[in-house]
PDB file of N, CA, C and O in Angstrom:
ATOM      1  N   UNK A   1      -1.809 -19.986  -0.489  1.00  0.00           N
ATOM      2  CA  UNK A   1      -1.010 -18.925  -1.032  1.00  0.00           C
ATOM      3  C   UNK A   1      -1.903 -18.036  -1.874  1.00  0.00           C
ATOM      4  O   UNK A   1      -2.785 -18.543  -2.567  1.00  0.00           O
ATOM      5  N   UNK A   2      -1.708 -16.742  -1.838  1.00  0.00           N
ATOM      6  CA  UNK A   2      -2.487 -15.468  -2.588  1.00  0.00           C
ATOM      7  C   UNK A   2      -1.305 -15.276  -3.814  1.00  0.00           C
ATOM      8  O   UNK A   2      -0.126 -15.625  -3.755  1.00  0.00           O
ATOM      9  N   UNK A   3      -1.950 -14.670  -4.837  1.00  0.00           N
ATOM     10  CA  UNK A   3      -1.629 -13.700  -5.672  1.00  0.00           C
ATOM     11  C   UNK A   3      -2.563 -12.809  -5.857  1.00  0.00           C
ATOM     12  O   UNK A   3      -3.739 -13.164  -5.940  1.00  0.00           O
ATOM     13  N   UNK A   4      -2.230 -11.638  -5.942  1.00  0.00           N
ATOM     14  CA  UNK A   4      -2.278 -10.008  -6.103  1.00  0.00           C
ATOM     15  C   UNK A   4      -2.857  -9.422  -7.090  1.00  0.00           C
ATOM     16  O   UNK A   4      -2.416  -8.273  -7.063  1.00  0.00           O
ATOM     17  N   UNK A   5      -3.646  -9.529  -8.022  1.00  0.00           N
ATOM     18  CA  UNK A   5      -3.296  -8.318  -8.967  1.00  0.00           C
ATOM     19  C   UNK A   5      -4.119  -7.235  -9.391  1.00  0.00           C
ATOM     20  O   UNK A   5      -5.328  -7.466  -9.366  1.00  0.00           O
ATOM     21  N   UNK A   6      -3.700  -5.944  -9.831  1.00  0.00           N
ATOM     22  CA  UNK A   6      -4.417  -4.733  -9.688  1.00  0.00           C
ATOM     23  C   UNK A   6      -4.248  -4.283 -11.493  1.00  0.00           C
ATOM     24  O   UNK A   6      -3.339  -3.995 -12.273  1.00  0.00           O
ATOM     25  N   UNK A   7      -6.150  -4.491 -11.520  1.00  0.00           N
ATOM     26  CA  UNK A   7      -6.009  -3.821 -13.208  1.00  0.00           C
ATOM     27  C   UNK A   7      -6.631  -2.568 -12.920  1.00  0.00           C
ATOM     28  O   UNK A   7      -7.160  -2.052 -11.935  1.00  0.00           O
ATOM     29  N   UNK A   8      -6.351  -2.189 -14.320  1.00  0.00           N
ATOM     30  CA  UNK A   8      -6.926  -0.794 -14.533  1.00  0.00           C
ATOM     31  C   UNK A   8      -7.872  -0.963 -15.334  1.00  0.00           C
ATOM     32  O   UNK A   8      -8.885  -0.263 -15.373  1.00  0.00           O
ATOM     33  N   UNK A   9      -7.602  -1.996 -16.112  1.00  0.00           N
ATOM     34  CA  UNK A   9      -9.003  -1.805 -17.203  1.00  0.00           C
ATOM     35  C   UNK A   9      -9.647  -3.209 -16.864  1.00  0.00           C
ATOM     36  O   UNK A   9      -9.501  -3.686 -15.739  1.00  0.00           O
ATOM     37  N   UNK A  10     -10.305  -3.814 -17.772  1.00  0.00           N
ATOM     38  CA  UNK A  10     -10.996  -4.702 -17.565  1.00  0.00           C
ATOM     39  C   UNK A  10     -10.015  -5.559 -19.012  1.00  0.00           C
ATOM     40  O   UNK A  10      -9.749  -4.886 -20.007  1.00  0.00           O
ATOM     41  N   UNK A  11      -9.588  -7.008 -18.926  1.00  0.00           N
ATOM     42  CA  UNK A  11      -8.717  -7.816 -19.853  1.00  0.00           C
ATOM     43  C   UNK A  11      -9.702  -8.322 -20.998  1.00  0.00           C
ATOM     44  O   UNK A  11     -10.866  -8.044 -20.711  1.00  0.00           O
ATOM     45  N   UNK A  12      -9.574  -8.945 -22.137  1.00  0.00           N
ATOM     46  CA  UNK A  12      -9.657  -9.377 -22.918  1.00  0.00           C
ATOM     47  C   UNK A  12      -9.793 -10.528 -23.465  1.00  0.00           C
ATOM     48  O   UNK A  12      -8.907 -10.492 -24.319  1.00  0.00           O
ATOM     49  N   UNK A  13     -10.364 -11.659 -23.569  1.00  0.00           N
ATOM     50  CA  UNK A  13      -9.688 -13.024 -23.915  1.00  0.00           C
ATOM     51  C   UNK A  13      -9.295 -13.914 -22.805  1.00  0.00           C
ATOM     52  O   UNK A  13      -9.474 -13.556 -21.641  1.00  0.00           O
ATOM     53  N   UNK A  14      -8.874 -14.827 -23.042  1.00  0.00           N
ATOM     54  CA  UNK A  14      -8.465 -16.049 -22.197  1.00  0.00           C
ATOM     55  C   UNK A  14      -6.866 -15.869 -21.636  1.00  0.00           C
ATOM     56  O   UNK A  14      -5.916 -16.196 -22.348  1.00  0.00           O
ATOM     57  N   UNK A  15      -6.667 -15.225 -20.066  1.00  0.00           N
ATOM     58  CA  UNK A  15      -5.534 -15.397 -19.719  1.00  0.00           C
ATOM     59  C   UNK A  15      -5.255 -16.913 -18.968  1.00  0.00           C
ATOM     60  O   UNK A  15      -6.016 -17.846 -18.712  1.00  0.00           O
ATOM     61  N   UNK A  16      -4.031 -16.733 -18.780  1.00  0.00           N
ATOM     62  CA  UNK A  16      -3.756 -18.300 -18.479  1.00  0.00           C
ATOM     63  C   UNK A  16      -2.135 -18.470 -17.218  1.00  0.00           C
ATOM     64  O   UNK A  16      -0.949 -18.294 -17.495  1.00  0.00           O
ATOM     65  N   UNK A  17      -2.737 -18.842 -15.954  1.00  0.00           N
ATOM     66  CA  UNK A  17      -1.817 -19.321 -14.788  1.00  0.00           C
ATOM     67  C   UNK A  17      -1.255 -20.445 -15.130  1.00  0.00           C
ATOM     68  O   UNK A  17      -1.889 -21.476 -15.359  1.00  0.00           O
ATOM     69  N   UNK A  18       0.034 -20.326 -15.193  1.00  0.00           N
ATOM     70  CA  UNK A  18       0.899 -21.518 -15.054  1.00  0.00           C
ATOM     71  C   UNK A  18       1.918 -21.500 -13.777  1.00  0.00           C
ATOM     72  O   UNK A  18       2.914 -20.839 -13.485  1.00  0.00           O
ATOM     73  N   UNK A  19       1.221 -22.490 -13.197  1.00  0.00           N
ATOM     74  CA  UNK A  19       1.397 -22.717 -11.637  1.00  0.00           C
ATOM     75  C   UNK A  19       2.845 -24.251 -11.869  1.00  0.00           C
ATOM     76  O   UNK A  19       2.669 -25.262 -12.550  1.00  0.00           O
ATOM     77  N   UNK A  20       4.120 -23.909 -11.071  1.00  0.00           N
ATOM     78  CA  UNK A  20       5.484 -25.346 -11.183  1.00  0.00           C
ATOM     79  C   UNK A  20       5.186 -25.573  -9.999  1.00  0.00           C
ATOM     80  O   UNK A  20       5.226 -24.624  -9.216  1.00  0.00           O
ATOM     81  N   UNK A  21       4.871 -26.660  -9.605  1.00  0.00           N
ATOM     82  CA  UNK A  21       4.582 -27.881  -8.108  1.00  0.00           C
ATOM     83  C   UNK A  21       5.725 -28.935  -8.459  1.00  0.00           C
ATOM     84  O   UNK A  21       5.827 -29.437  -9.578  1.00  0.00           O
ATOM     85  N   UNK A  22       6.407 -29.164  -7.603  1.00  0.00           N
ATOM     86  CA  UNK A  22       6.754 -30.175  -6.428  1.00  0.00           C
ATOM     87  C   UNK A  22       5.774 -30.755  -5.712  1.00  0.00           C
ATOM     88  O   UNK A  22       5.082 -30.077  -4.952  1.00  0.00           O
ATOM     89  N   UNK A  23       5.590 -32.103  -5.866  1.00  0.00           N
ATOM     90  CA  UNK A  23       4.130 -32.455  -4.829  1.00  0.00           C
ATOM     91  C   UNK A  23       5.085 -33.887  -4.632  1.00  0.00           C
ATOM     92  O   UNK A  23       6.234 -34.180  -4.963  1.00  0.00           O
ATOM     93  N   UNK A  24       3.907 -34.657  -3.870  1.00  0.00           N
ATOM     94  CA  UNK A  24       3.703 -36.260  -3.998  1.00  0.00           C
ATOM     95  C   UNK A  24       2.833 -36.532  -4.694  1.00  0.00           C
ATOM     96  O   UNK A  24       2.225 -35.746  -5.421  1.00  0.00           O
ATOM     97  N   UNK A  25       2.605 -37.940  -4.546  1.00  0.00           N
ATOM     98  CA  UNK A  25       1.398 -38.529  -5.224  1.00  0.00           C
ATOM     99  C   UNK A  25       0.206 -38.234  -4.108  1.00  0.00           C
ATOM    100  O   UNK A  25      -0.773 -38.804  -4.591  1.00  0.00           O
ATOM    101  N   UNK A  26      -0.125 -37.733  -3.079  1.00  0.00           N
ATOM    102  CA  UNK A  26      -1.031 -37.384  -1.955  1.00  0.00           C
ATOM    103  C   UNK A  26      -1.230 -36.407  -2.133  1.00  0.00           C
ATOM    104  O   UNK A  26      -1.963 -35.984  -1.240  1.00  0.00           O
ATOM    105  N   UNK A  27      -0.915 -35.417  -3.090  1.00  0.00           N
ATOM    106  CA  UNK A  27      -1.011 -33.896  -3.397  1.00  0.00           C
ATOM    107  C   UNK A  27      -2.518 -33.883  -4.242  1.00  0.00           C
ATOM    108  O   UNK A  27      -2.874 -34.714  -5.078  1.00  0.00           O
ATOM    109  N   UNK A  28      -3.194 -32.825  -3.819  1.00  0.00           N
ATOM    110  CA  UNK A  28      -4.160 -32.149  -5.046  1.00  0.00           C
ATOM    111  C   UNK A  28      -4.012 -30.264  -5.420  1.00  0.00           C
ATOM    112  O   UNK A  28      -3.797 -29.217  -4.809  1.00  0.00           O
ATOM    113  N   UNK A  29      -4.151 -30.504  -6.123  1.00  0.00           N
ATOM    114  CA  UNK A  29      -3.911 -28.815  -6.485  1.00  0.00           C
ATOM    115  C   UNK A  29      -5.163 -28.384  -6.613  1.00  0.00           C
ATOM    116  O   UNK A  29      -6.088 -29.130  -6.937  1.00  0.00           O
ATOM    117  N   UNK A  30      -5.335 -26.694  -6.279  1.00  0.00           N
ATOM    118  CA  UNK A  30      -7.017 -26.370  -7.329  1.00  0.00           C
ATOM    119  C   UNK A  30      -6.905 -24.696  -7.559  1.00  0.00           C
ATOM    120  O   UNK A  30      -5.824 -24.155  -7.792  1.00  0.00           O
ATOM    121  N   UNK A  31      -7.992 -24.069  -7.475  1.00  0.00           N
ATOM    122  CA  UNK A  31      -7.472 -22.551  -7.543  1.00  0.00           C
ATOM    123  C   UNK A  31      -8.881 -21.513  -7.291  1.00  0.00           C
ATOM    124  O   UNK A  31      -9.674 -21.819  -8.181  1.00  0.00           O
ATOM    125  N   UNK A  32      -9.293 -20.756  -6.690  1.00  0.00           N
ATOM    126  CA  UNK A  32     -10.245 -19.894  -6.526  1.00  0.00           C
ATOM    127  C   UNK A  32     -10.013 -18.355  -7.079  1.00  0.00           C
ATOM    128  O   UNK A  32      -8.904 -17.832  -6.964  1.00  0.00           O
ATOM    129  N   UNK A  33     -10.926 -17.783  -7.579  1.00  0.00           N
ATOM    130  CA  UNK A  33     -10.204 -16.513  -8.147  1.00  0.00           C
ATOM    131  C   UNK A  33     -11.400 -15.486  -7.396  1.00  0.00           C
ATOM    132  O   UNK A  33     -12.582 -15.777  -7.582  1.00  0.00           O
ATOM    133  N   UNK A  34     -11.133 -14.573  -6.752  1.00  0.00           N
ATOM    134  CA  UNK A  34     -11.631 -13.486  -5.851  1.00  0.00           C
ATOM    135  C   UNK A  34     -12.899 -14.136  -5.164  1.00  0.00           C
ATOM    136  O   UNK A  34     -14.016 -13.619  -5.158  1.00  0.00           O
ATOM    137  N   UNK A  35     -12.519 -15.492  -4.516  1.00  0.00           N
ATOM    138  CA  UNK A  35     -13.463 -16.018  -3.589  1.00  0.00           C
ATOM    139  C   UNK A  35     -13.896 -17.219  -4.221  1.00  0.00           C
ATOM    140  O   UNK A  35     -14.257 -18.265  -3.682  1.00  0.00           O
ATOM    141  N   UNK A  36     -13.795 -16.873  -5.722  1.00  0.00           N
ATOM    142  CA  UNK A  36     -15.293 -17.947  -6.374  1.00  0.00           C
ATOM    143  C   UNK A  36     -14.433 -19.398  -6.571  1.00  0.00           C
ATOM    144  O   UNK A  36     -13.287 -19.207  -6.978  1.00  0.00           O
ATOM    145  N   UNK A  37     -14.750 -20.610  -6.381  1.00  0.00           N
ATOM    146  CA  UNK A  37     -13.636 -21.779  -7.274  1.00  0.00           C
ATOM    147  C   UNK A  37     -14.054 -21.865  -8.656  1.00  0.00           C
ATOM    148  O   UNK A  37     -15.137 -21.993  -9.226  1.00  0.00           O
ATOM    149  N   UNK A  38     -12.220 -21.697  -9.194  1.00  0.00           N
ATOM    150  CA  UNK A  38     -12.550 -21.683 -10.576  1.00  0.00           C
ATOM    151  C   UNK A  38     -11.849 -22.761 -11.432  1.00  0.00           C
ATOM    152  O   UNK A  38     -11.908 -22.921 -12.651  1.00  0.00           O
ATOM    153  N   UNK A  39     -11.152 -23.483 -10.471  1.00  0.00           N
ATOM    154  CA  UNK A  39     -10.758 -25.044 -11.291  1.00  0.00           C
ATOM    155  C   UNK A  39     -11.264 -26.086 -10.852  1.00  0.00           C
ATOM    156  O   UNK A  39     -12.132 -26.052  -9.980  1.00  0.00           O
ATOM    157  N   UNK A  40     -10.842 -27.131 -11.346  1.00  0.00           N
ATOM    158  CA  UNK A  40     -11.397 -28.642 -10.737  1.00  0.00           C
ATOM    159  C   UNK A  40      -9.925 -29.077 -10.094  1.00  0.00           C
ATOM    160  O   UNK A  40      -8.881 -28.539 -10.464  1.00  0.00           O
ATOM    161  N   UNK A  41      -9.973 -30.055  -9.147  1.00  0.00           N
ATOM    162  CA  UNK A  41      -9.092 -30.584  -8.449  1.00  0.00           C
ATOM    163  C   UNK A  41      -8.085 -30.812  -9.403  1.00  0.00           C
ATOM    164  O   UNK A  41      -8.538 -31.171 -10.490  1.00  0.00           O
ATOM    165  N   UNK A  42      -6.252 -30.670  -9.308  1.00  0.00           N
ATOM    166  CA  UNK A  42      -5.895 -31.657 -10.269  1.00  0.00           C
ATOM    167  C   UNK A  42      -5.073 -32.551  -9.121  1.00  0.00           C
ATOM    168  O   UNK A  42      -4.587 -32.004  -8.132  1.00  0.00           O
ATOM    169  N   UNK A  43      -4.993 -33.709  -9.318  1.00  0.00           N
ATOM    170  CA  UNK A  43      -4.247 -34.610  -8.215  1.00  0.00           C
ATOM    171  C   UNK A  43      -3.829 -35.724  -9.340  1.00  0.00           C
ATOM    172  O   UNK A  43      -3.605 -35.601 -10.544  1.00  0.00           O
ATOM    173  N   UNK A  44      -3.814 -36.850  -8.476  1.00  0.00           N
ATOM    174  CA  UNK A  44      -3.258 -38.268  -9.056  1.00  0.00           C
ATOM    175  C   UNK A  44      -2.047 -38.393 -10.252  1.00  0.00           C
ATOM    176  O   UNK A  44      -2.106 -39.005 -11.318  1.00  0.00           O
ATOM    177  N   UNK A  45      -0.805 -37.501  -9.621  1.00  0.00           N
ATOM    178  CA  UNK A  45       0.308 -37.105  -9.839  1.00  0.00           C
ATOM    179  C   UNK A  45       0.893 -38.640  -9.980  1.00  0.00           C
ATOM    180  O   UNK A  45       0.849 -39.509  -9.109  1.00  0.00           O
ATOM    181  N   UNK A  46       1.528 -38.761 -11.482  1.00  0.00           N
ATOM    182  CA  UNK A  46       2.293 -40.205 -11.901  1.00  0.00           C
ATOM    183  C   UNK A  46       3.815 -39.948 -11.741  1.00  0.00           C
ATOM    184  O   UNK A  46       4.467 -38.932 -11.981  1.00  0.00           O
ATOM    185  N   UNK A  47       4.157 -41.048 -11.310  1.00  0.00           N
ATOM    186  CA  UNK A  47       6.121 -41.307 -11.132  1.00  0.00           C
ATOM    187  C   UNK A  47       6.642 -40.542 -12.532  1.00  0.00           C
ATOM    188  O   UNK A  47       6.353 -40.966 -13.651  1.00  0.00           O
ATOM    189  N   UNK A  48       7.470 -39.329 -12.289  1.00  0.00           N
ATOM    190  CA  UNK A  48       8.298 -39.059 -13.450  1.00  0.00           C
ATOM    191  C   UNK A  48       9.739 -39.366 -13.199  1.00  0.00           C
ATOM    192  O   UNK A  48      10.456 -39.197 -14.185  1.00  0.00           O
ATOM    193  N   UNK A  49      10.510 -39.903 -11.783  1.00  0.00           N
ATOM    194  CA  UNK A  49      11.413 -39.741 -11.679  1.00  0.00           C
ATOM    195  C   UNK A  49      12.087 -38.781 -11.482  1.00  0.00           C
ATOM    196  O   UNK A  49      13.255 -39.046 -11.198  1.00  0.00           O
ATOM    197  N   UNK A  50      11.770 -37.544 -11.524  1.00  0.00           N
ATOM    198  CA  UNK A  50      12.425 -35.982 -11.883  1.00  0.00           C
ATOM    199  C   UNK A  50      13.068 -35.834 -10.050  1.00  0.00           C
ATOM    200  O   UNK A  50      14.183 -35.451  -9.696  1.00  0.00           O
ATOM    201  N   UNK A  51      12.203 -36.172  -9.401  1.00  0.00           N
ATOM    202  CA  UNK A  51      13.436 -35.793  -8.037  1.00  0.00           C
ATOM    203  C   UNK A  51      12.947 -37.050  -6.853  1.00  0.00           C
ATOM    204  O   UNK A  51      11.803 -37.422  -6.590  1.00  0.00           O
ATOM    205  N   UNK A  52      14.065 -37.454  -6.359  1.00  0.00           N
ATOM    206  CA  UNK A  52      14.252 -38.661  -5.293  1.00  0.00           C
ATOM    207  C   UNK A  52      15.544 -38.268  -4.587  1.00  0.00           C
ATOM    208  O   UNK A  52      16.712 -38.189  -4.970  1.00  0.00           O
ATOM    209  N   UNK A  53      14.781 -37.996  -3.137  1.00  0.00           N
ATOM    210  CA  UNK A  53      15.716 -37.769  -2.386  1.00  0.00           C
ATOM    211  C   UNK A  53      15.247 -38.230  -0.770  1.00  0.00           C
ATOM    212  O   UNK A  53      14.168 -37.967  -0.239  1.00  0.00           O
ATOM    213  N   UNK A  54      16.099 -38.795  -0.326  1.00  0.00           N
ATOM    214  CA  UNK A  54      16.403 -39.435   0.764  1.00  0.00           C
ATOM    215  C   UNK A  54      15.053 -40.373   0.658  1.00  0.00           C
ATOM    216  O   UNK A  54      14.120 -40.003   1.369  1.00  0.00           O
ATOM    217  N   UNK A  55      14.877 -41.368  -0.027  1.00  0.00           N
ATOM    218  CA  UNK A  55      14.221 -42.285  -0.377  1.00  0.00           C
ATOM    219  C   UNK A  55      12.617 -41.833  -0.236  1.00  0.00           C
ATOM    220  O   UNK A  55      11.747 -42.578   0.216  1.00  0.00           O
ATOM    221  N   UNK A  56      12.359 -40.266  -0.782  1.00  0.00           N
ATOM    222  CA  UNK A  56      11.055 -39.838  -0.678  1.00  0.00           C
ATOM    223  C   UNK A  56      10.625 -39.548  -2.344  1.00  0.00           C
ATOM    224  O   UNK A  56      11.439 -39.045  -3.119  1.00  0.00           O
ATOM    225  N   UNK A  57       9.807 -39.778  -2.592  1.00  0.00           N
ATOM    226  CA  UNK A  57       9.488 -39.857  -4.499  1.00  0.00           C
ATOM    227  C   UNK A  57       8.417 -38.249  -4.416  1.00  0.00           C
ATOM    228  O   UNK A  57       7.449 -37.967  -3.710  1.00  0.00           O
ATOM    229  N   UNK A  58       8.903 -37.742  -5.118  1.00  0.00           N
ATOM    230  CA  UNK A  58       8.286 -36.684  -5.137  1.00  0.00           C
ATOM    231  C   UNK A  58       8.341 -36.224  -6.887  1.00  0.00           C
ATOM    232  O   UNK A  58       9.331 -36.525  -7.553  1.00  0.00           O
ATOM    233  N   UNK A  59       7.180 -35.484  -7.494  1.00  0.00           N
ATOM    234  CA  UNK A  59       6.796 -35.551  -8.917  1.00  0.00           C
ATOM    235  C   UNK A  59       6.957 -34.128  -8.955  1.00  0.00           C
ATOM    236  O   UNK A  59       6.695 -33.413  -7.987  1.00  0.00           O
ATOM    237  N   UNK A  60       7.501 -33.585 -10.360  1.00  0.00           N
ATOM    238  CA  UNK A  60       7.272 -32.203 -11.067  1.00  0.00           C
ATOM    239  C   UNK A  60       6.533 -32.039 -11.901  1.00  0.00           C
ATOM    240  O   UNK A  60       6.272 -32.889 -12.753  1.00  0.00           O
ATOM    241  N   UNK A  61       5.982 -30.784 -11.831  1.00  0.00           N
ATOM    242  CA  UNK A  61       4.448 -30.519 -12.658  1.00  0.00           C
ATOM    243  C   UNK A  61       4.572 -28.882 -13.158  1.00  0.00           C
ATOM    244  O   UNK A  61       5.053 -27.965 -12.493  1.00  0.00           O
ATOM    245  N   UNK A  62       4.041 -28.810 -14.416  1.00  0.00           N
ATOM    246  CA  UNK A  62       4.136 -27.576 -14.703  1.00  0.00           C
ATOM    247  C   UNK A  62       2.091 -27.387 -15.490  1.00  0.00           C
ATOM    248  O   UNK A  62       1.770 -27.740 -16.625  1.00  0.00           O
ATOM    249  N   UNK A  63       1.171 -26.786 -14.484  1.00  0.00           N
ATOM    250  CA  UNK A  63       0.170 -27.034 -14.584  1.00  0.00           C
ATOM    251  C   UNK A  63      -0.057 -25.319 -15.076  1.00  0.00           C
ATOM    252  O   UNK A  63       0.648 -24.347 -14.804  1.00  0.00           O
ATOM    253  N   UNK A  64      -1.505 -25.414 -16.013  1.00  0.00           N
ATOM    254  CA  UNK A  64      -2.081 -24.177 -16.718  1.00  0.00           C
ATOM    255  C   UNK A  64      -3.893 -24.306 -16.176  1.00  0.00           C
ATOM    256  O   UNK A  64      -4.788 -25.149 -16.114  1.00  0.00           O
ATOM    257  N   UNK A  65      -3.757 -23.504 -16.007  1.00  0.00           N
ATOM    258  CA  UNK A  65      -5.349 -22.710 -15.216  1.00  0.00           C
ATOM    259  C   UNK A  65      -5.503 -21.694 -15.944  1.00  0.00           C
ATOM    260  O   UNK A  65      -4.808 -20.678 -15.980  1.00  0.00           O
ATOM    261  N   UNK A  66      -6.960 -22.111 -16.885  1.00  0.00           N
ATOM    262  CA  UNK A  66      -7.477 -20.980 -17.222  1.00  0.00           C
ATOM    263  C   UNK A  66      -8.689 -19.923 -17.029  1.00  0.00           C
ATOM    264  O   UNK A  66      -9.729 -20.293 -16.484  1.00  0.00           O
ATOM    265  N   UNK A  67      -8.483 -18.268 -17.605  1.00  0.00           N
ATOM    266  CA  UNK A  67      -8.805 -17.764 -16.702  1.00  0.00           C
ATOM    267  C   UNK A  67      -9.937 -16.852 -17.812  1.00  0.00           C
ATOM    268  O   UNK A  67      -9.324 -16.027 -18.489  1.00  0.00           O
ATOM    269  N   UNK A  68     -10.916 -16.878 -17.982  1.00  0.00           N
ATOM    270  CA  UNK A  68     -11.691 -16.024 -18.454  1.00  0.00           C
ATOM    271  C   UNK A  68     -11.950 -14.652 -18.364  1.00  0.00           C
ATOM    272  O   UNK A  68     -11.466 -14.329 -17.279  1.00  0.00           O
ATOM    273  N   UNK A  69     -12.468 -13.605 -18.918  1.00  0.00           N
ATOM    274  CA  UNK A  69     -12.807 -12.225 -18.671  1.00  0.00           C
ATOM    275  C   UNK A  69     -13.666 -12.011 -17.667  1.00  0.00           C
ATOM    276  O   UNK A  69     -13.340 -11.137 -16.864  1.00  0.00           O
ATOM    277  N   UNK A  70     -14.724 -12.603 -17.490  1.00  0.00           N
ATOM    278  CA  UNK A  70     -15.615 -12.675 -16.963  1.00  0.00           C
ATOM    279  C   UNK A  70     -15.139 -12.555 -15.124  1.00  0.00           C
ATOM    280  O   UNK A  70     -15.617 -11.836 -14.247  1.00  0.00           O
ATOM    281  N   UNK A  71     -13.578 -13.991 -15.040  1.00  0.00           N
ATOM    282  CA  UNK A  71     -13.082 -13.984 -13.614  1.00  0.00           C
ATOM    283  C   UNK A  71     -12.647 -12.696 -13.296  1.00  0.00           C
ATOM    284  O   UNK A  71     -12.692 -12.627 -12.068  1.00  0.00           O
ATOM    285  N   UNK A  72     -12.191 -11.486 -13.827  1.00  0.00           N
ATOM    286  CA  UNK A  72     -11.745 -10.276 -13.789  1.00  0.00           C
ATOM    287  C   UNK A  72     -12.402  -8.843 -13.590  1.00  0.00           C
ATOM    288  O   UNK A  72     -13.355  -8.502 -14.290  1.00  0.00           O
ATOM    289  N   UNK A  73     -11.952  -8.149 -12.773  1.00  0.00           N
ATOM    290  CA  UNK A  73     -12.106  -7.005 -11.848  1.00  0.00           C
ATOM    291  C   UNK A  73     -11.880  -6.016 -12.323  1.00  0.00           C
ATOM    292  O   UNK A  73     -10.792  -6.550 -12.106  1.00  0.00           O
ATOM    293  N   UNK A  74     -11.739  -5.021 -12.799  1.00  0.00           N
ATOM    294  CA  UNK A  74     -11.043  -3.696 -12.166  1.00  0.00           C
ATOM    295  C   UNK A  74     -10.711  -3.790 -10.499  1.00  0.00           C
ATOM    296  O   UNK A  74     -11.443  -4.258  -9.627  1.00  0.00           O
ATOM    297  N   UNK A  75      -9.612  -3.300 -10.380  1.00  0.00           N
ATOM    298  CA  UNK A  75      -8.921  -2.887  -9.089  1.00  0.00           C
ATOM    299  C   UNK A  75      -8.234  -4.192  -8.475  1.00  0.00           C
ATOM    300  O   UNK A  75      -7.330  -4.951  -8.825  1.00  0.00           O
ATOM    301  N   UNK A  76      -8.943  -4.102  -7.588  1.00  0.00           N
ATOM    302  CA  UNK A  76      -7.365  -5.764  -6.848  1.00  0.00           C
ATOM    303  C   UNK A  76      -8.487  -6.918  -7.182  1.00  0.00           C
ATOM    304  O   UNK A  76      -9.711  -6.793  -7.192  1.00  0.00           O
ATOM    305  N   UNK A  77      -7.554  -8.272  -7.498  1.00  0.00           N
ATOM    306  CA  UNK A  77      -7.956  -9.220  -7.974  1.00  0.00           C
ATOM    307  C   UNK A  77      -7.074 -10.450  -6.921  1.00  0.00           C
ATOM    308  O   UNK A  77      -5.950 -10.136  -6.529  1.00  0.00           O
ATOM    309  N   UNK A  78      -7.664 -11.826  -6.515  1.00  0.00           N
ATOM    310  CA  UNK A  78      -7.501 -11.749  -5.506  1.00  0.00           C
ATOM    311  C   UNK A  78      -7.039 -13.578  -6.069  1.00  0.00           C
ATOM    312  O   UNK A  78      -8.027 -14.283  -5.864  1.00  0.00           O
ATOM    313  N   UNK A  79      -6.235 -14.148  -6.483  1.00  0.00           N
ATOM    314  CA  UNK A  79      -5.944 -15.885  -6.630  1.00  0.00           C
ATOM    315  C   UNK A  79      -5.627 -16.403  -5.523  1.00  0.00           C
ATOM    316  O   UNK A  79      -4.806 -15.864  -4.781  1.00  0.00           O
ATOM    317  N   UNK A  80      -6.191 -17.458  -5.254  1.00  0.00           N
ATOM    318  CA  UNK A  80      -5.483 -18.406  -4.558  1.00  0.00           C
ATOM    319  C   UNK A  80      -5.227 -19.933  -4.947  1.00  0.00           C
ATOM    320  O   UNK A  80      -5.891 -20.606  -5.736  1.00  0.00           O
ATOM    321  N   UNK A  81      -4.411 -20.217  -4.408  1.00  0.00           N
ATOM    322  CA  UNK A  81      -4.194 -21.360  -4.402  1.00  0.00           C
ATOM    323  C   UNK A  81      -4.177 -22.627  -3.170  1.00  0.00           C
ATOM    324  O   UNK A  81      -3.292 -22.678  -2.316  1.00  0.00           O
ATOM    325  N   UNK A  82      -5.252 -23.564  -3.251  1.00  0.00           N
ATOM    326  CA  UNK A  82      -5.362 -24.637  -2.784  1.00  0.00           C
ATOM    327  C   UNK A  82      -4.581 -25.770  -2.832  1.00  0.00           C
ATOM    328  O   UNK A  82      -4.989 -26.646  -3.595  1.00  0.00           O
ATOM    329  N   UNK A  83      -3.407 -26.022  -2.124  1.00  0.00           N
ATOM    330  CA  UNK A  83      -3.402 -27.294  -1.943  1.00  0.00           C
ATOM    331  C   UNK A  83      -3.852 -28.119  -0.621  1.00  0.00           C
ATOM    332  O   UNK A  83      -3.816 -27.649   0.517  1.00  0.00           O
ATOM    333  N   UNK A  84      -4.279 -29.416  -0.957  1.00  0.00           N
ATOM    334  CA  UNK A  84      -4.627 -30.654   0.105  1.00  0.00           C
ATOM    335  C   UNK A  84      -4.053 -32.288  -0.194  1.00  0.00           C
ATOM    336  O   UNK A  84      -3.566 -32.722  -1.237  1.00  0.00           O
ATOM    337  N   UNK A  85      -4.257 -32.893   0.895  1.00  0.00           N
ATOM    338  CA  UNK A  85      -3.539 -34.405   0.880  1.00  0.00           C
ATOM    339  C   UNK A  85      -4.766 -35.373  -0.079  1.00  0.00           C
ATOM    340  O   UNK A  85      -5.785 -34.698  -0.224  1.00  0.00           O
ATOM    341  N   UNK A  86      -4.831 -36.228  -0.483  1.00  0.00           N
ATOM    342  CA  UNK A  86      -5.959 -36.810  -1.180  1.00  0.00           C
ATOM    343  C   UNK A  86      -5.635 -38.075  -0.322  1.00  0.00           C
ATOM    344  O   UNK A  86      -6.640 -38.535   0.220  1.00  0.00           O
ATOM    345  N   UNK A  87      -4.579 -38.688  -0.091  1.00  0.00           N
ATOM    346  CA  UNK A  87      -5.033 -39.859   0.923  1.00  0.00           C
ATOM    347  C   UNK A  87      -3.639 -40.459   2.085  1.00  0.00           C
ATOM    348  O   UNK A  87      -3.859 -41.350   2.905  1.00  0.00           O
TER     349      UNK A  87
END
């Protein structure tokens, strides 16, 4: 999955992605910002209970990626997001 975004100026300080997943425990998350990778894997998702349905265990996550000045453009700026199975 992409996100979009178009500055005009150049930002300031430490912005910050907060990415809500639904995963399993086989889930890894990560994130690249205009090509480059700019997080570390996050995976090894623990039982919260938060949703079970039709006897499948699945975890909620409310994860923060941060984003330096430096990751930032003028004009279009380009996120993605990685997910993969870990086993």
């Amino acid at each position: 999955m992409n996100i979009y975004l178009n500055l005009r100026k150049k930002s300031t300080g430490t912005s910050v992605l907060r990415v809500s997943i639904v995963a399993n425990s086989s889930t890894a998350l990560s994130i690249s910002f205009n090509g480059r990778k700019s997080s570390t894997e996050v995976a090894n998702f623990k039982d919260d209970s938060c949703i079970r349905q039709n006897g499948i265990l699945e975890f909620y996550r409310e994860l923060e990626f941060k984003l330096g000045t430096n990751n930032f453009k003028i004009e279009e700026n380009k996120i993605t997001l990685h997910a993969s199975k870990t086993g």
